[in-house]
N, C-alpha and C positions, 0 to 999 in steps of 0.2 A: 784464033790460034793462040793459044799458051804462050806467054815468055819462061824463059827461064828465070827462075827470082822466086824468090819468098815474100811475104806481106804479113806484118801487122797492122793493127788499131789501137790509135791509142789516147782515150775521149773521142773516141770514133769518128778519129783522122787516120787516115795511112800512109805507111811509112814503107814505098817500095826499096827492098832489098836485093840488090845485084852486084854478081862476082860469079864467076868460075865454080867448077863444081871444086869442094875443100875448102873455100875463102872462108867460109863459117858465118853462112845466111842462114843454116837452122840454129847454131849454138848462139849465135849473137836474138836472130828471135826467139829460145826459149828464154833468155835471159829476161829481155822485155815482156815477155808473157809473165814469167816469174815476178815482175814487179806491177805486175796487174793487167798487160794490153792484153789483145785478144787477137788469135791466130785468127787472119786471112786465109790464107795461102801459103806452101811450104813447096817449094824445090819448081811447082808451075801453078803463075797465075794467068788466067782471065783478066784483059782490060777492056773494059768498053767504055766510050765517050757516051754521057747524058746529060743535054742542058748544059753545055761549055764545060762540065768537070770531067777529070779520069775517074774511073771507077772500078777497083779491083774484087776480085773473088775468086773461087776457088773451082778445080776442074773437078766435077759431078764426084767424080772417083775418089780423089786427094780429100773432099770437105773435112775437118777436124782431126786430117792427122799431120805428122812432123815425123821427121827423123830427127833421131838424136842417138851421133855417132855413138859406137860402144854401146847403145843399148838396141836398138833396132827403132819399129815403127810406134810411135805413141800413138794411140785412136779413140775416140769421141771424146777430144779438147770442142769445148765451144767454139766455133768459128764465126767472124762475122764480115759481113760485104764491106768496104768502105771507099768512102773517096778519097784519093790520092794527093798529098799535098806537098809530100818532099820523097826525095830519090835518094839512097844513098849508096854509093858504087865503092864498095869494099875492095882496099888494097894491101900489101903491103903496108907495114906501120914506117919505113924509112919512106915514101910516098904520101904519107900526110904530110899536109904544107900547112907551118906553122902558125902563118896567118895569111890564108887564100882568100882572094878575091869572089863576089859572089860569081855563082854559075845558073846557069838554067838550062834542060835538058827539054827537048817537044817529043812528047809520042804521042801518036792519032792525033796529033795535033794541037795538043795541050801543053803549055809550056809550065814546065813546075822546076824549082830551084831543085838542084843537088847539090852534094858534099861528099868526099872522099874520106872516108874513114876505113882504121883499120878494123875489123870486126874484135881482135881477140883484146882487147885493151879492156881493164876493168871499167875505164868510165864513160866506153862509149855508148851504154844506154843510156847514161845521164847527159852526154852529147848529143845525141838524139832527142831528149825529152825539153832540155833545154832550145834547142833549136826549133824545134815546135809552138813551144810555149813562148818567143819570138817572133816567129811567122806570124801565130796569132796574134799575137800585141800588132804586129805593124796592120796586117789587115782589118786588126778592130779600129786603128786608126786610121786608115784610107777611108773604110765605109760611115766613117764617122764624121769626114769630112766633106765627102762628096753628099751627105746628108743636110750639110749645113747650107 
């Protein structure tokens, strides 16, 4: 069954997007698409657990299109499947907390950190991008560890 939510990729990681319908889950993902990701999924995604990861993609119907208010449906954007590594639950911008403690969110099972950002802020794709490229860092040095 579908959530409601949008998904990007981005270095073909994904970035689940959730908020209310208006919060601006498509105009915040055309934004990161605009700087290179790749639409998942747009207003409902598919997740399924494989081998301990989430995994998102798009329902048969939705694959490569987005809304993008004021103009209507955009269709045949590349779309691509991805696994899911961070959640971000779009609020209100007086609801971002200035320096919040980490969180982590479980669906099917899967626990992946989230963050509460406002969609409409110019730098939340670079908030997004940076948090990624973060996650990754700390993960290359887990597996790097438990390696030794």
């Amino acid at each position: 069954m579908p959530i409601h939510a949008s998904c990007i990729a981005i270095d073909g990681t994904g970035v689940l997007l959730r908020g209310p319908s208006g919060s601006g889950k498509s105009d915040l993902a055309l934004r990161l698409i605009d700087g290179g990701a790749l639409l998942v999924a747009d207003d409902q995604v598919e997740l399924e657990v494989i081998g301990g990861a989430l995994f998102a993609s798009p329902p048969d119907i939705l694959a490569g299109k987005i809304e993008a208010r004021g103009i209507g449906i955009l269709e045949n954007l590349p779309w691509h499947r991805a696994p899911v590594a961070l959640i971000v639950d779009l609020v209100a911008r007086e609801d971002v907390e200035r320096l919040p403690f980490e969180r982590a969110s479980t669906i099917n099972g899967v626990e992946l950190p989230y963050v509460l950002l406002a969609a409409f802020e110019a730098s939340t794709p670079a908030k997004i991008r940076s948090l990624l490229a973060s996650l990754e860092a700390n993960r290359s040095t887990r597996d790097s560890i438990s390696q030794s």
